[in-house]
C-alpha positions as CSV (number, residue, x, y, z in Angstrom):
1,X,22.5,52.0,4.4
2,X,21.1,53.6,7.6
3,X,19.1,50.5,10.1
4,X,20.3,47.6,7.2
5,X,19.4,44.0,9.3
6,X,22.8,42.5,9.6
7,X,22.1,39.4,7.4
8,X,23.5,40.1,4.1
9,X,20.9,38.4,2.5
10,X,18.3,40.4,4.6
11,X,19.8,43.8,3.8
12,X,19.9,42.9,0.2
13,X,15.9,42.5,0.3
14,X,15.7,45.9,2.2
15,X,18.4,47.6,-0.6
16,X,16.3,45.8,-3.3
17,X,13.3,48.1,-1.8
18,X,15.1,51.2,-1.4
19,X,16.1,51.1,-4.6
20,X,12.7,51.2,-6.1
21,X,12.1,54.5,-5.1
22,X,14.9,55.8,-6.7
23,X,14.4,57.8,-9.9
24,X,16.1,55.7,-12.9
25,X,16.8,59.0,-15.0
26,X,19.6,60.2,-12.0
27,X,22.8,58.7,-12.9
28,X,24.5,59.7,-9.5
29,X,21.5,57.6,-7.5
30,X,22.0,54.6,-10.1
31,X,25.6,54.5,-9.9
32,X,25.7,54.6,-5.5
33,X,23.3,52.1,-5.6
34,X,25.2,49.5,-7.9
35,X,28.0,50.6,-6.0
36,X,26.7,49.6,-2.7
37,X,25.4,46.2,-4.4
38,X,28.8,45.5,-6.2
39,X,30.2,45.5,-2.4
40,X,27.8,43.6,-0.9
41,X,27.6,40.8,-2.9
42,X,31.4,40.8,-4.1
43,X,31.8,37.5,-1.6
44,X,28.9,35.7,-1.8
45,X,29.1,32.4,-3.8
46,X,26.3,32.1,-6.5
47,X,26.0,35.3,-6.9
48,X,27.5,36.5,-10.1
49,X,26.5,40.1,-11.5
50,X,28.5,40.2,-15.1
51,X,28.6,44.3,-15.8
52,X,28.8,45.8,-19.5
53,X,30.5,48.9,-20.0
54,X,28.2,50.0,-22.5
55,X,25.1,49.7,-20.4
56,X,24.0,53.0,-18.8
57,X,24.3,53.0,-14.5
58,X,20.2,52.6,-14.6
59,X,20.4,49.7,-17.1
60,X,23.3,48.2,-15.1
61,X,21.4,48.6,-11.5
62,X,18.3,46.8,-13.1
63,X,20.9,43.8,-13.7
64,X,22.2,43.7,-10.1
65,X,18.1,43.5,-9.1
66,X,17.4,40.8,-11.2
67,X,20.6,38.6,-10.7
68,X,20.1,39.8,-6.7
69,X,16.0,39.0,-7.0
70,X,16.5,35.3,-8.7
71,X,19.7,34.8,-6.0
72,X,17.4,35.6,-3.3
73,X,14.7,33.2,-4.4
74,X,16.6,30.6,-4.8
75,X,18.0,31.3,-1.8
76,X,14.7,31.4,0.5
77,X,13.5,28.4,-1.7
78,X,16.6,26.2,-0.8
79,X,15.6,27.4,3.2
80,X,12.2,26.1,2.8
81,X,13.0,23.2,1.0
82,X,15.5,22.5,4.1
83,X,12.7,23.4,6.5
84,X,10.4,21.1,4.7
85,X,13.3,18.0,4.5
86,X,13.4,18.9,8.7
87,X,9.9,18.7,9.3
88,X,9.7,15.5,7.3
89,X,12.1,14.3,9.2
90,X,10.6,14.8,12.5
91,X,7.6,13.4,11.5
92,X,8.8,10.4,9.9
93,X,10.5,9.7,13.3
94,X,7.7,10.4,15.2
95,X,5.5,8.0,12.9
96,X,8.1,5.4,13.4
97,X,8.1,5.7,17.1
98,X,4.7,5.5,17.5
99,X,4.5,2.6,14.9
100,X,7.2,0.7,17.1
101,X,6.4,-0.6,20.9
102,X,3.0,0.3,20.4
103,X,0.0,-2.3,19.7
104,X,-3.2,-1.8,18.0
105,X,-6.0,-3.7,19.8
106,X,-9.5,-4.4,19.1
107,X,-12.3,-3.4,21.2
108,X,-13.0,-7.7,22.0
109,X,-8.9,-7.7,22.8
110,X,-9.0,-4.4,25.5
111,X,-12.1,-6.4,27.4
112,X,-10.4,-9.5,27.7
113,X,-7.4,-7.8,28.5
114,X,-9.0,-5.7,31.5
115,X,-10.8,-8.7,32.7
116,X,-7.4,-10.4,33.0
117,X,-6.2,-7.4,34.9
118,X,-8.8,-7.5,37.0
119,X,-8.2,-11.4,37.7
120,X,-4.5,-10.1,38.9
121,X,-5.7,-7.3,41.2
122,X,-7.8,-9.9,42.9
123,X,-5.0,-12.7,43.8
124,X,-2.3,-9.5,44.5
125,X,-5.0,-8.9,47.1
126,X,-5.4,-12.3,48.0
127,X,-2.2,-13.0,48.3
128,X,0.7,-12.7,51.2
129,X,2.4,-9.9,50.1
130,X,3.1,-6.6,52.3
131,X,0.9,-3.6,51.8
132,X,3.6,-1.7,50.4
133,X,4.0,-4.5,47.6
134,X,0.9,-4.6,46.6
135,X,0.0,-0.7,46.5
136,X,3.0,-0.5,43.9
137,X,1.7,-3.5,41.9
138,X,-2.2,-1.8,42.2
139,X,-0.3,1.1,40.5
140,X,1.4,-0.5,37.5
141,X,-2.3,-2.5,36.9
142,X,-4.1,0.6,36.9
143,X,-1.4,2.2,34.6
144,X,-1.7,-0.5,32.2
145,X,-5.3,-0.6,32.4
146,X,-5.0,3.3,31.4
147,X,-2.7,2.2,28.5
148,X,-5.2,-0.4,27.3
149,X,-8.0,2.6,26.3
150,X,-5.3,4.2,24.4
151,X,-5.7,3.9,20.5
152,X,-2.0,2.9,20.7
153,X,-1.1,0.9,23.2
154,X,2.5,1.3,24.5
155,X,3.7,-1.9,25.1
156,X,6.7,-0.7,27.6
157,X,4.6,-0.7,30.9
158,X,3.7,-4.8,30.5
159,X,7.1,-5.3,30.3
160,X,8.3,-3.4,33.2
161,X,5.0,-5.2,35.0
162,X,6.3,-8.3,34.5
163,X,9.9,-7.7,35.6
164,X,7.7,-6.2,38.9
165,X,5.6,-9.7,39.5
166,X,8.9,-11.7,39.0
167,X,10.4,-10.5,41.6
168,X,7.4,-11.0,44.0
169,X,6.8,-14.3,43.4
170,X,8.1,-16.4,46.2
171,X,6.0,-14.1,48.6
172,X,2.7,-14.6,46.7
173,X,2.4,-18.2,47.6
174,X,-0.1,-20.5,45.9
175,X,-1.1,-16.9,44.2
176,X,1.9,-16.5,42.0
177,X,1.2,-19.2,39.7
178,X,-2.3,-18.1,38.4
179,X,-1.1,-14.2,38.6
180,X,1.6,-15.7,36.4
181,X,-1.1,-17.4,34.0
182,X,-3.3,-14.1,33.7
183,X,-0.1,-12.2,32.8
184,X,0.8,-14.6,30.1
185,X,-2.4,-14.4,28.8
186,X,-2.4,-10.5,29.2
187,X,0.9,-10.8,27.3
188,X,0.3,-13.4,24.2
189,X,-2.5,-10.5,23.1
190,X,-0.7,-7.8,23.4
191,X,2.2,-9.0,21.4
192,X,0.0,-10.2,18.9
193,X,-1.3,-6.5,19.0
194,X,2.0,-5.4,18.8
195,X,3.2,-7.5,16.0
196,X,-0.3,-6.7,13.7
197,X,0.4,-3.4,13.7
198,X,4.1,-3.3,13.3
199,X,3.8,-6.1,10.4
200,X,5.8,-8.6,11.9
201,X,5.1,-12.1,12.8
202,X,4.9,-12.7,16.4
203,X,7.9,-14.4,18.5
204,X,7.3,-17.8,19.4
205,X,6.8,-18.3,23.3
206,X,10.3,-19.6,23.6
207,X,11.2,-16.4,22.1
208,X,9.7,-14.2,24.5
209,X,10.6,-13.2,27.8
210,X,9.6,-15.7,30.4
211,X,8.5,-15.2,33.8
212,X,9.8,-17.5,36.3
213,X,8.1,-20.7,37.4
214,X,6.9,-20.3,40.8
215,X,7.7,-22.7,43.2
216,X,5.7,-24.8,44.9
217,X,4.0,-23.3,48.1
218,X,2.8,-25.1,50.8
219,X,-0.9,-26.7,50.6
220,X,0.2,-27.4,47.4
């Protein structure tokens, strides 16, 4: 019993081992040891040793080790089997979130997109906006221009773009509505990316979320 881990089914497996070294011809030994199982497993459920009094102590300690070995299989294989069903799990959720919010685009659709981003920077820059403005909308282009390379493209960071350029577009003048153009165009491929790879059909435009119509600037 001496240094016995103190899970029951962990000290079993160490017992189990002990127990080999004992000789099978010394009654005494054999009778301790089923003893010491006959206590240890009097309280577990699914473990049921049946005893015959006819059966010699060594005959009845190789019972305890075989009901005790096919116990503790079962019991490591139900463990795994849980592991298994867990890491499953996880990845099945992680396959889902990366298959949701995410579009797939060709190598034709990143260009295009990138040009249009470029288009955007240009008229921000052109535009009447404060330097502060504009450095924060420089920053969301160039993160979406990072997102674009991706294999996946999160589709999260247009969205939040656009809520961004809504708000800034009574200040961009006679910029805002071809920002707002190159956006929407930015937009209709990535939701179609989007939609491809989810398996969907795409929403129609009236469907999506619309940026407002800019007003009409002076010079206009």
């Amino acid at each position: 019993m001496n240094g016995l881990p103190h899970d029951r089914h962990e000290a079993l497996a160490v017992i189990l081992r002990k127990s080999d070294r004992l000789d099978r011809s010394n009654q005494d030994d054999c009778r301790i040891a089923v003893l010491i199982l006959r206590k240890m497993t009097a309280n577990i459920p699914d473990l049921f040793v049946e005893e015959d009094d006819k059966h010699s102590w060594s005959e009845t300690l190789s019972v305890y080790r075989n009901e005790i070995r096919r116990f503790l299989y079962e019991n490591d294989t139900k463990k795994l089997e849980e592991t298994v069903d867990e890491q499953i799990e996880l990845w099945l959720s992680e396959a889902e979130s990366k298959s949701f919010g995410y579009a797939k685009l060709n190598a034709s659709e990143k260009e295009l997109v990138i040009t249009h981003i470029e288009k955007i920077r240009l008229l921000i820059d052109e535009s009447s906006l404060s330097q502060s403005k504009k450095i924060k909308l420089f920053n969301r282009l160039s993160s979406l221009y990072n997102e674009i390379l991706r294999d996946n493209t999160k589709t999260d960071d247009f969205f939040a773009f656009m809520g961004d350029l809504a708000f800034t577009v009574g200040e961009m003048a006679q910029k805002a509505k071809p920002a707002i153009d190159e956006f929407k165009a930015i937009m209709r491929i990535v939701m179609g990316g989007r939609a491809r790879k989810e398996g969907v059909l795409l929403p129609t435009e009236d469907d999506l979320p619309q940026l407002p119509a800019p007003e009409h600037s002076e010079g206009e």
